[in-house]
C-alpha positions in Angstrom: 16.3 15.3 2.7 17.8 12.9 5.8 19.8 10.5 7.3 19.1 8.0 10.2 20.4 4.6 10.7 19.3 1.7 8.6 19.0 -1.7 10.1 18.3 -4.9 8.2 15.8 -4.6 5.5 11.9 -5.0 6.7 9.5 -6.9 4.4 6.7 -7.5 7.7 3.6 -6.4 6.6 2.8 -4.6 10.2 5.8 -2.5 11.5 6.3 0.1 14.1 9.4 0.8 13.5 8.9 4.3 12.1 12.3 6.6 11.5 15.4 4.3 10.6 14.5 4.0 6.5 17.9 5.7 6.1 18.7 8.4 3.7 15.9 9.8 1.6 16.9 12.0 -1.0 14.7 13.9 -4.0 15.5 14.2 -7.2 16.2 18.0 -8.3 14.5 17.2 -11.6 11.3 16.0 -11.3 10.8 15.8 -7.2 10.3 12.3 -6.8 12.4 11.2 -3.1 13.6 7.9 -3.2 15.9 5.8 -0.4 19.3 6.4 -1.8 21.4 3.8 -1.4 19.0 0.9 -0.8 19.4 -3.0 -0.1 20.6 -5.4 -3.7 17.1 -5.8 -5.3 17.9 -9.7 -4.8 17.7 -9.0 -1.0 14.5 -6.9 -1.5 12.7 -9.8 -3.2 14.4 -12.6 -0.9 12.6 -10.8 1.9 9.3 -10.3 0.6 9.3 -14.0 -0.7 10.3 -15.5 2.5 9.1 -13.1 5.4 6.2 -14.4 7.6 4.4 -12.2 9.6 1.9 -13.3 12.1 1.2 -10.1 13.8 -0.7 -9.2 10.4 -3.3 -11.4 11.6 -5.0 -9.4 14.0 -8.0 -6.9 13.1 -9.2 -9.3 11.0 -12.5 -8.1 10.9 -10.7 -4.0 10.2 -8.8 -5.2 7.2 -12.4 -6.5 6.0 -13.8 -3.2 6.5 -10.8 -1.2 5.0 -10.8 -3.5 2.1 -14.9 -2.9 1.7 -14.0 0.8 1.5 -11.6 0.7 -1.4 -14.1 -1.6 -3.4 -16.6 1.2 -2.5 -14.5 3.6 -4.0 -13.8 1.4 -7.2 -17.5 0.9 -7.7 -17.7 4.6 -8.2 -16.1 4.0 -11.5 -16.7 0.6 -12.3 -19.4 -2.0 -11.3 -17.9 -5.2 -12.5 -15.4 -7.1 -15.0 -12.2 -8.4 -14.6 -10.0 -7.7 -11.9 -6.2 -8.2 -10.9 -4.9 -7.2 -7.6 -1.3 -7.1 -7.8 0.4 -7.6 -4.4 -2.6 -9.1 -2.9 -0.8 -9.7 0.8 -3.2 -12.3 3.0 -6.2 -11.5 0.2 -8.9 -9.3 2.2 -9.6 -7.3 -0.7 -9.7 -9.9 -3.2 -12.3 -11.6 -0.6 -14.2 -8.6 -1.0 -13.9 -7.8 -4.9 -15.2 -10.9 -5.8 -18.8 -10.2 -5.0 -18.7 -7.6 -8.3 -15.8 -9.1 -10.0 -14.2 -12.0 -11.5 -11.0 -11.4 -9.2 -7.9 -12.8 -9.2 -4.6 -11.4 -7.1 -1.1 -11.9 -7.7 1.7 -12.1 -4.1 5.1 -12.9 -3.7 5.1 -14.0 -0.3 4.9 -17.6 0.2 2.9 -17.7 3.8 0.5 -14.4 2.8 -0.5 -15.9 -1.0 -1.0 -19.7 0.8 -2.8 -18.2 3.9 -5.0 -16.4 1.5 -6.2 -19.0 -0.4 -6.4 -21.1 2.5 -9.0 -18.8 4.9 -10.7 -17.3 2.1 -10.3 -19.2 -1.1 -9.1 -16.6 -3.8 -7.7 -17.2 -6.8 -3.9 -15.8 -5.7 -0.9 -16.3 -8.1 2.3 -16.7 -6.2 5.2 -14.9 -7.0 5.7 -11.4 -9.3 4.3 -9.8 -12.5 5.9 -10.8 -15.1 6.0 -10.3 -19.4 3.6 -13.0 -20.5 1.6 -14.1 -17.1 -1.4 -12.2 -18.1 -2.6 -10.7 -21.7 -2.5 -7.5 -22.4 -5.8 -5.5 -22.1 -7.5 -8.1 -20.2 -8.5 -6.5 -16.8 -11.1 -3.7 -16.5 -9.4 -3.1 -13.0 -5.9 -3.4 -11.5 -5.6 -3.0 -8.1 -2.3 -1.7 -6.1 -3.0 -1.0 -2.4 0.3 0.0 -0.4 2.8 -2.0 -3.3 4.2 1.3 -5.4 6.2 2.4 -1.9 8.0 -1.0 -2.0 9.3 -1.9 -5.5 12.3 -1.3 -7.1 11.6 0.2 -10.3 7.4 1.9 -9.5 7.5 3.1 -12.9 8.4 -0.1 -14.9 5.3 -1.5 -12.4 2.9 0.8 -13.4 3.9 0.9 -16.9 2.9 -2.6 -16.9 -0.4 -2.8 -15.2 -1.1 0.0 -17.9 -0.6 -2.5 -20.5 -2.6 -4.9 -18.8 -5.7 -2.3 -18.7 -8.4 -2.6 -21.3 -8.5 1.0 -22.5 -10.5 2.9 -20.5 -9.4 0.5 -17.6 -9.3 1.5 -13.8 -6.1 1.5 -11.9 -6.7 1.9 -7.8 -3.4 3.0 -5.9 -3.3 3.8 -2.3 0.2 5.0 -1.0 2.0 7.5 1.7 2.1 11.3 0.6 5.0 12.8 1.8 4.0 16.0 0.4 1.3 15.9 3.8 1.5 18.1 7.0 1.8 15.0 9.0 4.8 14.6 7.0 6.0 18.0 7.4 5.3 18.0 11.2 6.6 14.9 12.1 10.0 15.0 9.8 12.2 11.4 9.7 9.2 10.4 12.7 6.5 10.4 10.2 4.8 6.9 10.2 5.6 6.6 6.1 9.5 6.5 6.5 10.3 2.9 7.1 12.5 0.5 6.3 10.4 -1.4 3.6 9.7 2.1 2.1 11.8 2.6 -1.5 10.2 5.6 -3.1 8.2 8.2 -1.4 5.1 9.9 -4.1 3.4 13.2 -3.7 -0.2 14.1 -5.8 2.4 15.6 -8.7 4.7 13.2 -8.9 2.2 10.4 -9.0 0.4 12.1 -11.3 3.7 11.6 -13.4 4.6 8.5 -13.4 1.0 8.1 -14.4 1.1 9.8 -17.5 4.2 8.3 -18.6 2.7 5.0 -18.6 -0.7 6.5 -20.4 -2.8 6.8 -17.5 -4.3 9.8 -16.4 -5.8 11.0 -12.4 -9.1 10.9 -12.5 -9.5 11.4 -8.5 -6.5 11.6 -5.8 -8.3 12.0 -1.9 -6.7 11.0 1.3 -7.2 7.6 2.6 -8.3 6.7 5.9 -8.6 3.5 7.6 -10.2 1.5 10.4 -8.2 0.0 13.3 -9.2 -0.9 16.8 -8.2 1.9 19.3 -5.3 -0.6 20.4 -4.3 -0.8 17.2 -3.7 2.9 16.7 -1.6 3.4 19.9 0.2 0.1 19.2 1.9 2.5 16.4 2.9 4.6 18.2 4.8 3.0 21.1 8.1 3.8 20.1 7.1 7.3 20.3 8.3 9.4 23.2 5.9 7.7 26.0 5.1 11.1 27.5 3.1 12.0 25.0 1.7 7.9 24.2 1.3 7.4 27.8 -2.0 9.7 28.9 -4.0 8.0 25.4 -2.9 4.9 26.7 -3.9 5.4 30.3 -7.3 6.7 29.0 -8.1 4.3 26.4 -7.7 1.8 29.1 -9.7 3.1 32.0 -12.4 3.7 29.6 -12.3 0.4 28.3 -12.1 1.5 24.9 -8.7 -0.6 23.7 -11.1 -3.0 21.8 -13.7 -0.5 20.1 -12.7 1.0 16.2 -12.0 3.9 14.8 -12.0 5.1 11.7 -8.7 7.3 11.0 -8.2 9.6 8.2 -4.4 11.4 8.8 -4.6 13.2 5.3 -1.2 11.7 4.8 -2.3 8.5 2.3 -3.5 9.0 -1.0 -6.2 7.1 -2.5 -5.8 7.6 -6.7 -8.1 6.8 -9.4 -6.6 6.9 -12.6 -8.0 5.8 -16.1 -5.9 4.2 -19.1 -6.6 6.3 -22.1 -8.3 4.7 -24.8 -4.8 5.6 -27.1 -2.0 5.0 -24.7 
């Protein structure tokens, strides 16, 4: 699809660094674009173990909010049970699941799994899913909120948190579409090509992987979010400043830098699929 230079691998949960993810290619057979070649999968999981990221605590109070909108959406579908999170970073949604659920979230990263159960007290597992940690069927929800984008083998993942489903069981994924306009407009500049990024999904190819793993789409919408107006322009520094430069200059003499807004860019998908009850 393209090239552009790769640097060291990423794990920060806040980037801006948007455009040096290296060569994404797509797979003639069944569509799926993936970052071909990529970083040892011992570097990948050195990073995400290790990196700290303080940056990714600001908007405290947005993250809240974001992660009261995807338990909205779950509740759609289910209003309680048992609940696994799986890559539950610094634990904002597991703060909020756990006024309908009996929740429990699973993170690799040393600092973001101890800070979580530090400022909100969560029940967070450190370190990665593995055969054995939890019993099959046992969740009525699984939870994976940008995580597919960054493993090594999404399909293995999902196949997994299938198993761990009780039949009938939710699954709750929001990642990039690169099937989106914004993606088509903006080329290697779009936001979801970034260093951290592994495999890129689109509606059909989620809906793939899915059904390999006996899951099926029940809903697939875009996903917006909630950032502070500073925030939002933050993102988009290392854009070319004559076109960052007049929001800036406005946001600023309006006195707007610290209000919210709530941003839908039709380029993240927010999927509801359902384990069937013979999978």
């Amino acid at each position: 699809m393209f090239t552009s230079s790769v640097g060291i691998f990423d794990a920060r949960l806040t980037t801006d660094l948007y455009g040096g993810c290296g060569r994404v290619v797509r797979c003639r057979q069944c569509g799926l674009a993936y970052r071909n070649p990529r970083e040892a999968t011992s570097t990948i999981e050195k990073a995400y173990i290790s990196n700290e990221d303080p940056d990714a605590l600001g908007e405290q109070e947005c993250r809240s909010i974001n992660a009261f909108l995807s338990l909205k959406t779950i509740r759609e579908f289910r209003e309680g049970g048992r609940l696994l999170e799986v890559g539950s970073s610094l634990g904002h949604f597991l703060n909020a699941a756990r006024s309908t659920f009996d929740a429990v979230g699973i993170e690799p990263n040393r600092w973001a799994s101890r800070w979580a159960r530090e400022r909100f007290r969560v029940d967070v597992r450190e370190g990665v899913l593995s055969p054995g940690l939890f019993a099959p069927d046992s969740f009525d929800v699984v939870v994976a909120i940008d995580l597919l984008e960054h493993v090594t083998d999404p399909q293995a993942l999902v196949t997994s948190l299938s198993h761990l489903l009780v039949p009938g069981g939710v699954l709750y994924i929001v990642t990039p579409n690169i099937e989106s306009l914004s993606c088509r407009l903006l080329g290697r500049w779009w936001w979801g090509f970034r260093p951290s990024h592994l495999t890129y999904f689109s509606p059909k190819t989620m809906a793939r992987m899915l059904s390999n793993a006996g899951l099926y789409v029940r809903q697939c919408r875009s996903y917006g979010r909630v950032f502070s107006y500073g925030y939002w322009l933050s993102r988009l520094k290392n854009y070319p400043s004559l076109a960052v430069w007049p929001i800036s200059f406005v946001l600023s003499l309006m006195g707007w830098a610290g209000k919210v807004l709530y941003l839908d860019t039709r380029d993240s998908m927010e999927i509801i699929a359902f384990k069937r009850a013979h999978s």
